[in-house]
PyMOL commands that place a pseudoatom at each C-alpha (Angstrom):
pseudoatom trace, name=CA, resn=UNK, resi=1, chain=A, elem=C, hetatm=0, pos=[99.949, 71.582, 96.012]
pseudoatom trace, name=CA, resn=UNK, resi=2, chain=A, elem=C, hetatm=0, pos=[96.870, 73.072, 97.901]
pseudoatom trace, name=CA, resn=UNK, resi=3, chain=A, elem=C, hetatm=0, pos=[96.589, 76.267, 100.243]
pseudoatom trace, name=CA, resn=UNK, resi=4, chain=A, elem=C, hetatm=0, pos=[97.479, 73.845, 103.260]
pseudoatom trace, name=CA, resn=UNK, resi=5, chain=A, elem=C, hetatm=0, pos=[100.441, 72.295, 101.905]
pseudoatom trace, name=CA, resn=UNK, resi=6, chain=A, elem=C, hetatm=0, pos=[101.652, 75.521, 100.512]
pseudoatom trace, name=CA, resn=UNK, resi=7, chain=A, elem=C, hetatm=0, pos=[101.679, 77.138, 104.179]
pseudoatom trace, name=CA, resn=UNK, resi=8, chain=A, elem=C, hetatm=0, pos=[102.649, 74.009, 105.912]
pseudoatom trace, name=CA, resn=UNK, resi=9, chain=A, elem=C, hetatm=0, pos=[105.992, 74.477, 103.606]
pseudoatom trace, name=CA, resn=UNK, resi=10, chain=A, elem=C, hetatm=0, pos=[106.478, 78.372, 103.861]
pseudoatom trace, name=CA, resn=UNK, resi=11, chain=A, elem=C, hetatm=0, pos=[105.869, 77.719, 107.909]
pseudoatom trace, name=CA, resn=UNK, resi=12, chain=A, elem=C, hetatm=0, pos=[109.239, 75.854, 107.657]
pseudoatom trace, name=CA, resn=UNK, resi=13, chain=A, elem=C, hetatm=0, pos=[112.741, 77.772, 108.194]
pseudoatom trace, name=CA, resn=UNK, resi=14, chain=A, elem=C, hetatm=0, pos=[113.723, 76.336, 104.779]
pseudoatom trace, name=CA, resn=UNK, resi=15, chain=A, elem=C, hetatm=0, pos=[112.472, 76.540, 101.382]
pseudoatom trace, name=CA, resn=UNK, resi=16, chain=A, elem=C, hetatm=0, pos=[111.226, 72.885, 99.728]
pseudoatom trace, name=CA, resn=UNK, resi=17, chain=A, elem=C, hetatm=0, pos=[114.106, 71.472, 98.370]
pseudoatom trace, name=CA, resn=UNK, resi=18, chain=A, elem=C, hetatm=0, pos=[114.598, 73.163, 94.844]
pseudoatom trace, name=CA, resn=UNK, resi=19, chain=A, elem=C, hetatm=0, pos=[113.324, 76.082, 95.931]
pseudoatom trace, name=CA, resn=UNK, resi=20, chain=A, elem=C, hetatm=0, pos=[114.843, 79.184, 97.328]
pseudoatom trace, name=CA, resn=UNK, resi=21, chain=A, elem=C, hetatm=0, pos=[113.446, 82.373, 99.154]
pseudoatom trace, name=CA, resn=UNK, resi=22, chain=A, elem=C, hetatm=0, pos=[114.028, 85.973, 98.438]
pseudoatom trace, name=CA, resn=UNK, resi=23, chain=A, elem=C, hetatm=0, pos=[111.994, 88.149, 100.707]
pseudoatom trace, name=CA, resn=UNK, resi=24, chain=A, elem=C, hetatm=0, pos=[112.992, 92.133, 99.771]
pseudoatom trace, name=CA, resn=UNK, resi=25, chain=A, elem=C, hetatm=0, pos=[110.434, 95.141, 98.974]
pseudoatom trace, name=CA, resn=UNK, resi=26, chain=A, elem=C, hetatm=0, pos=[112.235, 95.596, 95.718]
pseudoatom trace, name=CA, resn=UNK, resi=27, chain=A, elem=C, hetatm=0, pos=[111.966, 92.081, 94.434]
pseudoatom trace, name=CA, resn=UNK, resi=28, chain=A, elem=C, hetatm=0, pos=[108.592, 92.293, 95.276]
pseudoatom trace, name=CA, resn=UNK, resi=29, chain=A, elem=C, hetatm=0, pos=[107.930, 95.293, 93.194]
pseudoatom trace, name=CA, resn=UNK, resi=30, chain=A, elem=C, hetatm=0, pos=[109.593, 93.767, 90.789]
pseudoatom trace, name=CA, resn=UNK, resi=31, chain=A, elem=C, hetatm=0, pos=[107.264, 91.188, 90.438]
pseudoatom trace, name=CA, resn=UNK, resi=32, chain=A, elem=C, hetatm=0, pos=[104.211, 93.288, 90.720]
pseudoatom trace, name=CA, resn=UNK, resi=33, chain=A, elem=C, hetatm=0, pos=[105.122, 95.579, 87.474]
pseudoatom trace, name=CA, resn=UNK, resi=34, chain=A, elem=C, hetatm=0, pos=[105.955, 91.844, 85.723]
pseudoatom trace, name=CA, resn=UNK, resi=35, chain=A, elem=C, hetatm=0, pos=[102.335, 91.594, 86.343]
pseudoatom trace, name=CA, resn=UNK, resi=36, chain=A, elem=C, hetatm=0, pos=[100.909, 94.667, 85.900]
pseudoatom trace, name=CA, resn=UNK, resi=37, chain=A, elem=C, hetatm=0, pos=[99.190, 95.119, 89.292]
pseudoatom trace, name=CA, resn=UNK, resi=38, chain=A, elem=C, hetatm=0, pos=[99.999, 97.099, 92.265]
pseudoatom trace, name=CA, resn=UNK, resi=39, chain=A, elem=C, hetatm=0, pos=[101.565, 95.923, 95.140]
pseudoatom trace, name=CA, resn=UNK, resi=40, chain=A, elem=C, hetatm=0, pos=[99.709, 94.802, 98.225]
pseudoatom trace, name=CA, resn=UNK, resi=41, chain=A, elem=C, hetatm=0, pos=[98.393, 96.555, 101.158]
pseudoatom trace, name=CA, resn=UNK, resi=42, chain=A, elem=C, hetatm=0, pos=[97.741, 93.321, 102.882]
pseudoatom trace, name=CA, resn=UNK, resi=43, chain=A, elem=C, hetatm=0, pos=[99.691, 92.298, 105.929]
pseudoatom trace, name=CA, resn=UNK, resi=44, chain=A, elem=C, hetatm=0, pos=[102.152, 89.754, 104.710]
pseudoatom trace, name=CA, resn=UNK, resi=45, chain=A, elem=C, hetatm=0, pos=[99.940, 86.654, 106.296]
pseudoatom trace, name=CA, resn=UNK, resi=46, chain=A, elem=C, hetatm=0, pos=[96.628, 87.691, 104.196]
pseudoatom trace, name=CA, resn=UNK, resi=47, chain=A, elem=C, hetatm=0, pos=[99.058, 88.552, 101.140]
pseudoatom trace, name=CA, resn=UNK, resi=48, chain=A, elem=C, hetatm=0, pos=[100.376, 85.056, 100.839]
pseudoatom trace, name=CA, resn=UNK, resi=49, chain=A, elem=C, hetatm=0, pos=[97.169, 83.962, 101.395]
pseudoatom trace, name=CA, resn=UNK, resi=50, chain=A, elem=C, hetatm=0, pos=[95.445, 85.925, 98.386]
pseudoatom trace, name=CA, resn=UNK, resi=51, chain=A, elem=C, hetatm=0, pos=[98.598, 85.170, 96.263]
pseudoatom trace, name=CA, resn=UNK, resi=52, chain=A, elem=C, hetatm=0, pos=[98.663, 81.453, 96.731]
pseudoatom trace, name=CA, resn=UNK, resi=53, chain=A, elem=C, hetatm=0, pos=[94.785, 81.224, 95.960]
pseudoatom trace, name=CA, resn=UNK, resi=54, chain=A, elem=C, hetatm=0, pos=[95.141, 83.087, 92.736]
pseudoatom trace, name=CA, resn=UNK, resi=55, chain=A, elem=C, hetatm=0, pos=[97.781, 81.089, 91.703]
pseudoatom trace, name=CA, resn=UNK, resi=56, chain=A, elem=C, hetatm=0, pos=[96.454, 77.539, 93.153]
pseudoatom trace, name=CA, resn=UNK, resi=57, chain=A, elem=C, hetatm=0, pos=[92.883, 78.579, 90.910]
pseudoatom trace, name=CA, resn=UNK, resi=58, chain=A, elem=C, hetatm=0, pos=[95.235, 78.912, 87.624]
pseudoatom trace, name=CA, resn=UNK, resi=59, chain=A, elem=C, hetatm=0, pos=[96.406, 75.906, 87.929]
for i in range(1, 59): cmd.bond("trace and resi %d" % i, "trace and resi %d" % (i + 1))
show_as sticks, trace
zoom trace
């Protein structure tokens, strides 16, 4: 999956199949202590933008 196709599919009312969507602050913060960074300042647009290139470059 690329950039594109990953906000093609979160532009959708539904999750891709298999996939589900969670969406609180506190799940959120959750996950940024699993990763040992703070969590973002961003707007929520340019976050999932910087999230989904990180993790598109790791792969």
């Amino acid at each position: 999956m690329d950039l594109q196709a990953f906000r093609d599919s979160i532009a959708n009312s539904q999750p891709p199949a298999g996939l589900s969507k969670e969406g609180d602050q506190s799940n959120a913060e959750y996950w940024y202590r699993r990763c040992d960074a703070a969590p973002s300042t961003l707007t929520l647009d340019e976050e999932w933008q910087e999230l989904a290139r990180d993790l598109l470059r790791q792969v």
